[in-house]
N, C-alpha and C positions, 0 to 999 in steps of 0.2 A: 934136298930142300930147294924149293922153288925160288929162283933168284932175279932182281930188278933187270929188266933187258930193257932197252934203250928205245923202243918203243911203249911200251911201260910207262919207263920215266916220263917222255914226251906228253902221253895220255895225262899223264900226275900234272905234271907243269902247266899244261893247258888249262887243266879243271881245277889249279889253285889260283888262274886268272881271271875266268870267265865268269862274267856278272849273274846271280841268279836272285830267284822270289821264293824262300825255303815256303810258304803258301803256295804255290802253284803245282800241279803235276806236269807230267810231261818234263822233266829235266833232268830225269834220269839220264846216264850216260853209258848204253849196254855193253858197249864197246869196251870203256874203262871200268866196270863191273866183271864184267870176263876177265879180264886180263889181271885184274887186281883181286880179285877173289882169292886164286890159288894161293898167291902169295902169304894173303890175308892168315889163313887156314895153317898154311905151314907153320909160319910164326908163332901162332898160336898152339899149336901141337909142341913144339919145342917151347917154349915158355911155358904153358899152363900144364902141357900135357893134357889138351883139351880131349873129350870124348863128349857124345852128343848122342842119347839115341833114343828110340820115338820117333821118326819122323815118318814112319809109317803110319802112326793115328792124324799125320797132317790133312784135312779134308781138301778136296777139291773147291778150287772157288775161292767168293771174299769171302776172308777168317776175320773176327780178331786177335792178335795174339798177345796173350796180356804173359808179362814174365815180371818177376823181382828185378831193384835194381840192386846191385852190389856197386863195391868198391869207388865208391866217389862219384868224382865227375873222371876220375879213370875205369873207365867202364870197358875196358879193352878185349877183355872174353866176348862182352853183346858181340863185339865184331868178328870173331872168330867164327864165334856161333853165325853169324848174317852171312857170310860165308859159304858154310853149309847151307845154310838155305837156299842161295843163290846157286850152287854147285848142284846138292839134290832135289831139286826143283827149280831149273833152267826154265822153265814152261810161266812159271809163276812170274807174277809182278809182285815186287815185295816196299815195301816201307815202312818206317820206323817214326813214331812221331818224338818230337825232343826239344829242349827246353830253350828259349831266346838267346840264352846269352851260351849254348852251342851254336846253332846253327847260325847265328851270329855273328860268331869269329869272322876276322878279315879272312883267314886262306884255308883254314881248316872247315869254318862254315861251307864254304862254296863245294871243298870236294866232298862232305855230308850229303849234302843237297844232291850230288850228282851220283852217290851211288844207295840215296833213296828215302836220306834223312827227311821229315817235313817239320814243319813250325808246331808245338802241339796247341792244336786249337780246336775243338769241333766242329767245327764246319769245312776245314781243311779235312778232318777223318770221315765224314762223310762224305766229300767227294771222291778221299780215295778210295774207300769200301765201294762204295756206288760205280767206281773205274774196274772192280773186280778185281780189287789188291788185296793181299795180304795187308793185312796194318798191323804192326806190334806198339805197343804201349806199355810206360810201367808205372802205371799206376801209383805206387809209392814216392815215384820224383825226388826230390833234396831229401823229405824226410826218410826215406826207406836208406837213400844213397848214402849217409850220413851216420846212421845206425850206430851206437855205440859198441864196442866189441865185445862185450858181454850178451848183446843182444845178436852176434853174428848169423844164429842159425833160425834167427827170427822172419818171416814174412810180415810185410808191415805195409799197409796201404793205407791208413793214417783213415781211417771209413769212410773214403772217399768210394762213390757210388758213379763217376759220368761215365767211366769204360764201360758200365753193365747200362747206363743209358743209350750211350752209343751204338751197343751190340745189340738192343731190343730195337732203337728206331730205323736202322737198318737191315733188319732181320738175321742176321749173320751169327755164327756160332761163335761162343768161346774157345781159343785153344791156349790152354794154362805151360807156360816153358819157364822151368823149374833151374835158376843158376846159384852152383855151390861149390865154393873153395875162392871166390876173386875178393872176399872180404876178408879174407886171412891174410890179405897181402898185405894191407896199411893196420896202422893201431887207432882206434878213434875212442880216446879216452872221455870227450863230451861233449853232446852234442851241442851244445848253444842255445837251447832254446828259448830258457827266459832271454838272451843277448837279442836274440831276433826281435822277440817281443818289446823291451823295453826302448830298443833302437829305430823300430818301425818297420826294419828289412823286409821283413814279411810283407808291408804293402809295398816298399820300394823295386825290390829285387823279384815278388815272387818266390822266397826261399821260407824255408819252416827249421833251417840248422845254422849252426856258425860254427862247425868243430873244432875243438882240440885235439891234432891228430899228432902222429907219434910214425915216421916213414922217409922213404927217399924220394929226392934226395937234400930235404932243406934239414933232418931229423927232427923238431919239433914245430909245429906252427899252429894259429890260430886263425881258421878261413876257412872258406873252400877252397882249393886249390889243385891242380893235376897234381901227381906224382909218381911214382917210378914203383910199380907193384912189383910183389917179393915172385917169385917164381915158383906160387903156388901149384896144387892143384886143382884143378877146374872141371865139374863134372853139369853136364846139363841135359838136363830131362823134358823132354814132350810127354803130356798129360791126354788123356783122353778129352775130345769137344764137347762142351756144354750148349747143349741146341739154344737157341732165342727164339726161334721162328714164332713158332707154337704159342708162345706167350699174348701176341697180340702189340702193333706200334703202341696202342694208348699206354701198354703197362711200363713205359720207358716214362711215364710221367704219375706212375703209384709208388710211392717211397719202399712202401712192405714188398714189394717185389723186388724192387732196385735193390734193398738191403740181404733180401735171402740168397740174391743168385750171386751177391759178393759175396757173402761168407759163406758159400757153397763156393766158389773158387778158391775163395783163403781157404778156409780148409782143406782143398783138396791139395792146392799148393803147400800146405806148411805139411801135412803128411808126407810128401815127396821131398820135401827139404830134412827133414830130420832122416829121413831114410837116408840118403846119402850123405847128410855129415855122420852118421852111424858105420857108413862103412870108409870114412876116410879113414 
């Protein structure tokens, strides 16, 4: 297993001081992406028993990569998996867009930012599509991340429709990446939602959950909150691209379209999902 070497470290410390605009591109840091990748991967191999494959239906070019979110705001697999992608596909620029009060943080925001995190915004995802990035997105946000554990093997984008705006106003393909087993890690006995609504949160925070969750290491709490995932297994799939081109910019602004080529994702997404909790 790949372990912290002292230039490593140095690269970390650096990029948990250095001021950044999670809006802007360019502040990627390739240097500390290389070097932090392997790590990244290994870790992830020994904790989740990560396996990742597909990555031969990756296309050439701006994609966008739309995946499920699992397990909280501990989303510790994405990185595993971004890893991989940064490992088998050096050639690529990649980014992730994600939520304020991520890329926000005082020091964990900053090294986000630096190996590729953005603010999610659309006009930030079009410039980076337009730069020739990879962009992944998940669609689902708090409410998917939140999911109650009954609903674990669910795909949930709440029928939010701007990732299939995105993907049409920029011509750019869909690529659907399928993660299963990081929801097994915590219990989320409920999700909050009247809490949200009766308290405002939802216009406050941006949030659509307030869970009761059930994990390490507080054992029961009522929030969002990180936590300490069990040491599940973690299985993630690359889906075949969904073309946009062909459709035409205008149809990024006709709903019947916006809504077919989401549930033409979710579907093809929630197929692949029950396929491998089947074989867990």
């Amino acid at each position: 297993m790949a372990t912290l070497d002292p230039k490593l470290i140095a690269l970390i410390r650096d990029a948990l001081r250095r001021p950044v605009d999670p809006e802007k591109l360019g502040q990627t840091n390739p240097e500390l992406n290389a070097a932090l990748a392997p790590v990244v991967l290994a870790a992830a191999k020994r904790w989740y028993r990560l396996e990742v494959d597909g990555v031969e239906r990756v296309p050439d070019g701006p994609a966008l990569v739309v995946g499920n979110h699992e397990s909280g705001m501990t989303f510790l697999e994405a990185l595993g998996w971004g890893a991989t992608c940064v490992l088998d596909r050096p050639q690529e620029q990649w980014h992730s867009l994600a939520h304020d009060g991520i890329v926000g943080l005082p020091a964990l925001g900053r090294l986000l930012v630096q190996i590729g995190a953005l603010r999610a915004d659309p006009d930030v995802a079009d410039a980076a599509l337009a730069s020739g990035a990879k962009l992944a997105v998940f669609p689902g946000g708090n409410l998917e991340a939140f999911r109650a554990w009954h609903r674990r093997d669910e795909v949930d984008f709440g029928g939010r429709t701007g990732f299939v705006k995105v993907a049409i106003r920029n011509g750019v393909p869909i690529v659907p990446v399928v993660f299963h087993g990081g929801h097994n890690g915590v219990f989320i006995l409920r999700e909050g939602r009247r809490f949200v609504r009766w308290t405002h949160l939802d216009r406050l925070l941006r949030v659509d959950t307030w869970p009761l969750m059930i994990g390490l290491p507080f054992g029961i709490w009522f929030g969002p909150m990180f936590h300490l995932p069990l040491p599940v297994k973690v299985r993630v799939r690359w889906l075949d691209p969904i073309p946009t081109a062909h459709l035409g910019r205008a149809a990024a602004d006709d709903p019947e379209v916006l809504r077919r080529v989401h549930d033409e994702v979710l579907a093809k997404m929630q197929s692949a999902k029950l396929e491998l909790a089947a074989g867990r």
